[in-house]
C-alpha positions as CSV (number, residue, x, y, z in Angstrom):
1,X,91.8,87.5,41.3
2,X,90.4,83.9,41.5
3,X,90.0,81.7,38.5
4,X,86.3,82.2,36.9
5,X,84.1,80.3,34.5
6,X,83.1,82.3,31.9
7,X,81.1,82.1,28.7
8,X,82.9,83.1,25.2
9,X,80.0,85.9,25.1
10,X,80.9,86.8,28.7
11,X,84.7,86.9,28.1
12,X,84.3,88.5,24.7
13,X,81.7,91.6,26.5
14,X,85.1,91.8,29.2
15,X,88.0,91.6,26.1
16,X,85.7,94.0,24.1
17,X,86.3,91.7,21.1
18,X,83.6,89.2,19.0
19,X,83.0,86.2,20.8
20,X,84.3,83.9,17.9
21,X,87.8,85.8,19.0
22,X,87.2,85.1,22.2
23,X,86.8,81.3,21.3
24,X,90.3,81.7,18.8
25,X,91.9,83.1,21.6
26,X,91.0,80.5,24.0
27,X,91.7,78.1,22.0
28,X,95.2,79.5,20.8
29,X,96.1,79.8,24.9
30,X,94.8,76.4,25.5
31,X,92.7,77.4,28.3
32,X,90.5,74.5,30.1
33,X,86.9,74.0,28.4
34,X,84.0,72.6,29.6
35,X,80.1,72.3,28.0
36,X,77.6,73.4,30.6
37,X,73.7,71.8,31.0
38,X,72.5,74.8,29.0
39,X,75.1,73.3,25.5
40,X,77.4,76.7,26.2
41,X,81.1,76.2,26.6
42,X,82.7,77.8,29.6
43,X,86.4,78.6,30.0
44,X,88.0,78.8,33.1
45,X,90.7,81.5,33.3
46,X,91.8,83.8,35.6
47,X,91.4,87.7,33.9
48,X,94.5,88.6,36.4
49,X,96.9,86.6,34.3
50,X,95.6,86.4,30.8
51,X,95.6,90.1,29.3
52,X,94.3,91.3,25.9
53,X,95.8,93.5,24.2
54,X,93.8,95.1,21.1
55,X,95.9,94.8,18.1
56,X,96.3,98.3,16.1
57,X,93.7,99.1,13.4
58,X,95.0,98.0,9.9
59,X,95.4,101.5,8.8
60,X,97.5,102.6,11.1
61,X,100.2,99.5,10.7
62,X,100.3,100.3,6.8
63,X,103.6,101.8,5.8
64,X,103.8,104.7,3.2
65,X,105.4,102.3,0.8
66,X,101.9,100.3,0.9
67,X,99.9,104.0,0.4
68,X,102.3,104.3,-2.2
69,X,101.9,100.5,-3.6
70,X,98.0,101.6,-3.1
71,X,97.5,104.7,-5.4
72,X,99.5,103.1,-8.0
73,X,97.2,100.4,-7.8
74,X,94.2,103.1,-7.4
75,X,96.0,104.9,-10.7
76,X,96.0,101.6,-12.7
77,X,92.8,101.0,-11.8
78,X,91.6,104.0,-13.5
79,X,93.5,103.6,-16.2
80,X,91.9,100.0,-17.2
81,X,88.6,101.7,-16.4
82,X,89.7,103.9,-19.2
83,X,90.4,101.5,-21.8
84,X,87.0,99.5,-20.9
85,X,85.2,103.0,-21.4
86,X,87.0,103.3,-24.7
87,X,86.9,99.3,-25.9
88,X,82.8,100.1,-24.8
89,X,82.4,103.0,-27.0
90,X,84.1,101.5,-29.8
91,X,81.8,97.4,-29.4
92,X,78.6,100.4,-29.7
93,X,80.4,101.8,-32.9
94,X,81.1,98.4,-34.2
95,X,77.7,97.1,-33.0
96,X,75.9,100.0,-34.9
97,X,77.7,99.3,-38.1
98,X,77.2,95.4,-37.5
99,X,73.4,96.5,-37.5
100,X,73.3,98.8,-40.5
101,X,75.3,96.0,-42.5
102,X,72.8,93.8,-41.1
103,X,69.7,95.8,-42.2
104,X,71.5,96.4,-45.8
105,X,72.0,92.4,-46.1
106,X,68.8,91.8,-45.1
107,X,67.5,94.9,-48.0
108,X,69.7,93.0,-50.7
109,X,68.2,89.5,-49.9
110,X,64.6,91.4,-50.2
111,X,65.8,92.7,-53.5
112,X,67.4,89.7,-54.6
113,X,64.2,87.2,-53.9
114,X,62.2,90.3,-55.6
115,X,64.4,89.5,-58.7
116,X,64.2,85.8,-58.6
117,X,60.1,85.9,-58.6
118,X,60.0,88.4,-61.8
119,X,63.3,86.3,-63.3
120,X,60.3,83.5,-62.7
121,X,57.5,85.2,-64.4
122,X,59.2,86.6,-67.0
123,X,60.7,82.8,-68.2
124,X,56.8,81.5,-67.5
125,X,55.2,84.6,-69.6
126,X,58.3,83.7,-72.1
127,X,57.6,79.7,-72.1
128,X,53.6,80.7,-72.3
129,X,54.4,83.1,-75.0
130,X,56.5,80.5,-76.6
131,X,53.8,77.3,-76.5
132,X,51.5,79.8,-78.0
133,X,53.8,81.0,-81.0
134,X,54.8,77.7,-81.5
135,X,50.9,76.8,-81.4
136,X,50.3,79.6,-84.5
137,X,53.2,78.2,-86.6
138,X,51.6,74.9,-86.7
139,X,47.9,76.5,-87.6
140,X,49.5,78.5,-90.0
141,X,51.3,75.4,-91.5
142,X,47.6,73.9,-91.3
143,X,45.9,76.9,-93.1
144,X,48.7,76.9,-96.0
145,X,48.5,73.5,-96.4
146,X,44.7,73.7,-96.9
147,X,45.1,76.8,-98.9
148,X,47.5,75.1,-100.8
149,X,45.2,72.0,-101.5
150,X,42.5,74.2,-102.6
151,X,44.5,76.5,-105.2
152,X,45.7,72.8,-107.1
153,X,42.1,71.9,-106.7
154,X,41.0,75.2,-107.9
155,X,44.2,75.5,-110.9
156,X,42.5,71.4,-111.8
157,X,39.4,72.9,-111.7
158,X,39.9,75.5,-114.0
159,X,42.1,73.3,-116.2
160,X,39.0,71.7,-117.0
161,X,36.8,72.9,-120.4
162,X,33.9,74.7,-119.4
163,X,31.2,71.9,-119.9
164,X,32.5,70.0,-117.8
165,X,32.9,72.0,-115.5
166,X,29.4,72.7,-116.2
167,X,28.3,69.6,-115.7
168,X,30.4,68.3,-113.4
C-alpha cells in the first residue's frame, strides 16, 4: 500500500484508538509530520508497515495475586470505615455531653450572677439599715442629753423654796 497523509483524527478513526494516542504513537515511532494550511498536522505513514495492536484491557492482565492484593485492600477499607462509623458515634456522644455540660455551665453562671446581685442588695439594705441605726443612736444620744439637761434643771428647780419659785 502507498505511503498516505493522514490526520491524527483520520489515523486514530483507522487504529480505533483516541486521536491524542494516535499523536503518542506517532510520535513514539518517529513518523514524518507536517502542519497543513488548515493548522492540522498530518503524518505520513504507510498503514501496510505500521500495525496497531490494541493492548489487552487492564482487567484481564491483573493476576489473582493483585485480586487477592485487592479484596484485602477492599476488606481494610471496610474495616477503617468501621472505626470512622464508631469514632462518629462516639464525637456525637461526646458532643452531646460537651453540650449538656455546656448548658449546665451556662445554668451555674445564671445562678451565680443571680447570687452576686442579692449578695449586692442585701450588703446595700445592710449599709442602709446600718446609716439609719447609726442615725437613731445619735438622736437618742441627742434626746438623753436634752432629757438629761432638763431633769438637773428641773431637780434645781425644785431645790429651790417655793417663793421663789413663785416668783421667779
Amino acid at each position: 500500500m502507498p505511503i498516505k497523509q493522514m490526520t491524527y483524527a483520520e489515523l486514530a478513526a483507522v487504529w480505533e484508538i483516541s486521536p491524542e494516542a494516535a499523536r503518542k504513537k506517532v510520535e513514539h515511532l518517529r513518523l514524518p509530520r507536517s502542519t497543513g494550511n488548515d493548522g492540522k498536522s498530518r503524518v505520513m505513514i504507510d498503514l501496510d508497515e505500521v500495525q496497531h495492536q490494541a493492548m489487552k484491557p487492564r482487567s484481564d492482565r491483573r493476576t489473582a495475586g493483585d485480586r487477592a492484593e485487592a479484596d484485602l485492600l477492599r476488606q481494610h477499607v471496610a474495616t477503617l470505615q468501621a472505626e470512622v462509623d464508631r469514632l462518629a458515634a462516639l464525637a456525637a456522644t461526646h458532643r452531646a455531653d460537651y453540650e449538656r455540660e455546656r448548658e449546665r455551665a451556662e445554668r451555674a453562671a445564671a445562678d451565680l450572677t443571680t447570687l452576686a446581685d442579692r449578695l449586692a442588695n442585701a450588703e446595700r439594705d445592710r449599709a442602709q439599715q446600718t446609716a439609719a441605726a447609726d442615725a437613731a443612736r445619735s438622736q437618742t444620744e441627742r434626746v438623753r442629753a436634752e432629757a438629761d439637761g432638763l431633769r438637773a434643771e428641773l431637780a434645781a428647780w425644785k431645790a429651790r423654796p417655793w417663793w421663789q419659785r413663785a416668783l421667779g
